[in-house]
C-alpha positions, 0 to 999 in steps of 0.5 A: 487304613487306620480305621482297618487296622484296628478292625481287622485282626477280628476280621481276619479271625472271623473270615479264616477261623483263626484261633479264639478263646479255648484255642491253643495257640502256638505261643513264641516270638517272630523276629522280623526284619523287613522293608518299612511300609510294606507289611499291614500291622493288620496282617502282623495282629491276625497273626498273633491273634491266631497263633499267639506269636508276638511279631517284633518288625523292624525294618530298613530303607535298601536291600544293601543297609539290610545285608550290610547289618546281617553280614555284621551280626547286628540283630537276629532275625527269623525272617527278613525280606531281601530283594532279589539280588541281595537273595542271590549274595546271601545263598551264596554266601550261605546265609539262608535256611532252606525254606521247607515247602512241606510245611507252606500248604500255600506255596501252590498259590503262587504263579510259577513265573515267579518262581525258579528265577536267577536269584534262587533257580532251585527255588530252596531258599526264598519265597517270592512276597511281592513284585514291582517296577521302578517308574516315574510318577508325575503329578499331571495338574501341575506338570502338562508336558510329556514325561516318559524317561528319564530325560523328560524327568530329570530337566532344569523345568523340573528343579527342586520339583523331584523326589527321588528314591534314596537307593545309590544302585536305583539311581546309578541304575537309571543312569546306565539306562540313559547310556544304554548299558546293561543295569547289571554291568556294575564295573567301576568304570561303568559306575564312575561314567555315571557321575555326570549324569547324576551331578547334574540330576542331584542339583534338579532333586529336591528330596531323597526319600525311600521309605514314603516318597509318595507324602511329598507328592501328595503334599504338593512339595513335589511334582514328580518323582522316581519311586517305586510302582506301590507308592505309585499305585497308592498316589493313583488310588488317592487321585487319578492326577498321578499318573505313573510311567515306565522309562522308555530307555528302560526300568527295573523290575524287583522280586521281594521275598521271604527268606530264613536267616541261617542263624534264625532261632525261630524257623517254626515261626517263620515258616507258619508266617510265611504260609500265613502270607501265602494265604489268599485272603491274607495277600490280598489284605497286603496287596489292598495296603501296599499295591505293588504286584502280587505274584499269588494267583489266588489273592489276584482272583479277590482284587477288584476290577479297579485294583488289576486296573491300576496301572502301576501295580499292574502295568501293560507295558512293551518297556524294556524290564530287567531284575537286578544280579548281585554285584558284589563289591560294586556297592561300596564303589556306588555307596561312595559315589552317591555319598560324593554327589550328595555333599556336592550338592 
């Protein structure tokens, strides 16, 4: 992928007819603020090369550390990358631009089952960038028993061999699914009965990590782990040994978006980033480097056989799959009791 990336913003002026030399370019700056790993550098430079935008990316590692910094005025930012649910808080709180689907030529290549979904149902503010599941990931030559929910995972055979993702709400989130509760019933009486559940899982994990827990797996510091579907995917593509799996009590399905801060000083950017996206050839470019589920039919139709094969970016299932809610304050509760168990341990 390195190589790639130092090749690419020249491919992609060459496979789109970007700008070159004589062109004007539109000139500016794009402030954005997304998850880590998520967009290829390749895609920020073809940008740049074809429109003479300079993309300043900064990221962070959970929807809640990103709404924490926007509600707190940290930052100015023309487009960020909220999940579904933090979506749904900022349009509530009248937070967002509306995205203005004239000027995205590209927005017919997106499948309509992604769209006009409980987070934005007039579709006005958000552009859906990505989808995923949150699953189990198992390294198979070294774990030879069945693995396929959370209670599989998280036993005392398995201990100090987990990597698990630091997200308080995807965590609390599995453990509702072991008492077979709602993922959205985020009451504090829901999140305090949680607490035994996880005080025994935190004493079985070795790491906590969102941001790459697919590098211990594939460092051999860890056997399995609870990631998301595109580390999954990239841990199947280096090696077929990782298998990824679904909980049978229940998983987590996330629709990653584009969206347009309110107080946003560049919208004229952030929208012609956004229709650059939405290119096919440019979607498939991010679906080759992060291959979560790509919700553009157009990019999906330039996947290979093997891509729409792999079984985390694109899983057949019959598994129990719900999207997250905003749920107000409830984070602070979970915040709290996640923060507990980690000094606990």
């Amino acid at each position: 992928m390195k190589m790639l990336r130092s090749l690419l913003p020249l491919a992609l002026a060459a496979a789109f007819g970007v700008a070159t030399a004589g062109a004007a370019p539109k000139g500016g700056k794009l402030n954005l603020f997304g998850w880590s790993e998520y967009v290829p550098q390749a895609v920020i430079d073809g940008f740049t090369a074809e429109t003479g935008v300079k993309v300043n990316y900064e990221t962070y590692a959970s929807g809640e550390e990103m709404l924490a910094k926007l509600l707190a005025g940290g930052g100015s930012y023309d487009l960020i990358q909220p999940p579904d649910y933090i979506a749904e808080a900022l349009i509530k709180g009248g937070l967002l631009t509306p995205v203005d689907q004239a000027k995205l030529p590209h927005f017919g290549n997106l499948m309509p089952e992604y769209l006009h979904m409980p987070h934005d149902p007039e579709q006005k503010f958000t552009v859906p960038f990505m989808v995923g599941t949150v699953g189990i990931v198992v390294n198979t030559e070294k774990v030879t028993t069945p693995v396929n929910s959370y209670a599989e995972l998280f036993t005392e055979a398995h201990k100090n061999r987990i990597v698990v993702l630091d997200d308080g709400r995807e965590l609390v989130t599995a453990a509702l699914y072991t008492q077979g509760k709602d993922l959205n019933a985020m009451t504090a009486e829901n999140i305090a009965g949680t607490r035994p559940v996880l005080a025994a899982w935190f004493k079985l994990i070795k790491l906590f990590d969102s941001d790459s827990p697919k590098t211990a797996l594939l460092n051999g510091d860890v056997d399995l782990g609870l990631v998301w579907c595109g580390e999954a995917a990239i841990l199947h593509n280096e090696d077929k040994k990782f298998r990824y799996v679904l909980p049978k009590e229940g998983a987590h399905l996330f629709v990653d978006l584009l969206a347009i801060p309110k107080d946003a000083r560049n919208v004229e950017n952030a929208h012609l980033f956004i229709d650059y996206l939405l290119r096919a050839e440019v979607s498939k470019l991010v679906s080759d480097e992060f291959p979560y589920t790509n919700p553009n039919a157009a990019a999906r139709k330039l996947l290979t056989p093997e891509q729409l094969a792999n079984p985390a970016s694109y899983p057949v299932t019959d598994r129990k799959l719900d999207t997250f809610r905003h749920i107000g304050d409830s984070g602070a509760a979970i915040d709290e009791l996640i923060t507990d168990l980690k000094n606990a341990n």
